[in-house]
N, C-alpha and C positions, 0 to 999 in steps of 0.2 A: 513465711519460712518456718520449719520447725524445725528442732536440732533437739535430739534426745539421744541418751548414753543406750549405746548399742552392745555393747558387753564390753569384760575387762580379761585385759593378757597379760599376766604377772603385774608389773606397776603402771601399765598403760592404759588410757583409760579411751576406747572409742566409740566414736559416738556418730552418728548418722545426722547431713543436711538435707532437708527436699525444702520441693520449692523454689520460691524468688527469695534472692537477698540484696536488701537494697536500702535505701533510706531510713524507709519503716520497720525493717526488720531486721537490719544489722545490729540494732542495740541488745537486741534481746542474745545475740549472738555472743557478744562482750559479755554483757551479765552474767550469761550460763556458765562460761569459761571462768568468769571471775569466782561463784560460786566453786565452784570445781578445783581452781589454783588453791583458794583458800581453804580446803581444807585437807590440803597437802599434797593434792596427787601434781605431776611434773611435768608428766608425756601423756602427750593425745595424738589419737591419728583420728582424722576425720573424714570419713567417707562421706566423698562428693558426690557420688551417681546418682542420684538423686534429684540434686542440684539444679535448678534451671536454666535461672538465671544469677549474674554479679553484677551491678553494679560498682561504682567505683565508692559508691559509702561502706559497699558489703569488701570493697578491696583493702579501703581504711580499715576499717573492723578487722579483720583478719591481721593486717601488717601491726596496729596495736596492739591484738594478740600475741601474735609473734616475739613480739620483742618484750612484752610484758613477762612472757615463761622464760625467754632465755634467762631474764635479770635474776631467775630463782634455777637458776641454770637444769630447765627443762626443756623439753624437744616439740615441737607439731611438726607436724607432717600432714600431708593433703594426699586426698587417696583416690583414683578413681573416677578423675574428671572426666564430665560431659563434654566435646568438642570444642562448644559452644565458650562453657565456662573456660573452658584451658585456653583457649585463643585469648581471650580478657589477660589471662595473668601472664601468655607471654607475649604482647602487645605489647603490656604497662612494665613488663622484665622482673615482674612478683616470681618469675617461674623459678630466677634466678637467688632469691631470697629465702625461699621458703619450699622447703624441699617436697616434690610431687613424684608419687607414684603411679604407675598407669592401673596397677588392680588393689587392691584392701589386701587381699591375699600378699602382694609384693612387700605390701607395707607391714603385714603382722608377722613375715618374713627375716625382717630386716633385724 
């Protein structure tokens, strides 16, 4: 998986997933965002299309996230899911946690 910042919208900062995310590469996923929290930015939307596959380590990963920005009371949002990947998060009911948009467009919208 790779996850690099894909440009920035006023104070939101997004960033693009490809790839698998899973075991082996969800930590890298934490770290970048951890980077990112710390030094200061709040809101991320992250484009999924990319995306291949999740895994339920890369579902962890994410839900950690998630709750790690609210606690500095910031926002993610997930953008742009492949089929594939969107069935995983409303399967496991993430869809309902973690707010998903159908295009990046929707989401840089909002």
């Amino acid at each position: 998986m790779e996850i690099k910042e894909f440009k920035r919208k006023d104070e939101t900062l997004v960033a693009t997933l490809s790839g698998r995310m899973d075991a082996m590469t969800s930590t890298g996923f934490t770290d970048q965002m951890g980077v990112w929290t710390e030094t200061g930015l709040k809101s991320f939307i992250i484009d999924c299309s990319a995306l291949d596959y999740i895994s339920s380590a890369g579902l962890r990963a994410i839900l950690v996230t998630a709750k790690k920005i609210k606690t500095i009371n910031g926002s993610l949002q997930l953008a742009a899911l492949q089929e594939n990947v969107h069935n995983v998060f409303s399967i496991s009911g993430f869809d309902k946690i973690i707010p998903i948009t159908a295009t990046l467009d929707d989401a840089l919208n909002q």
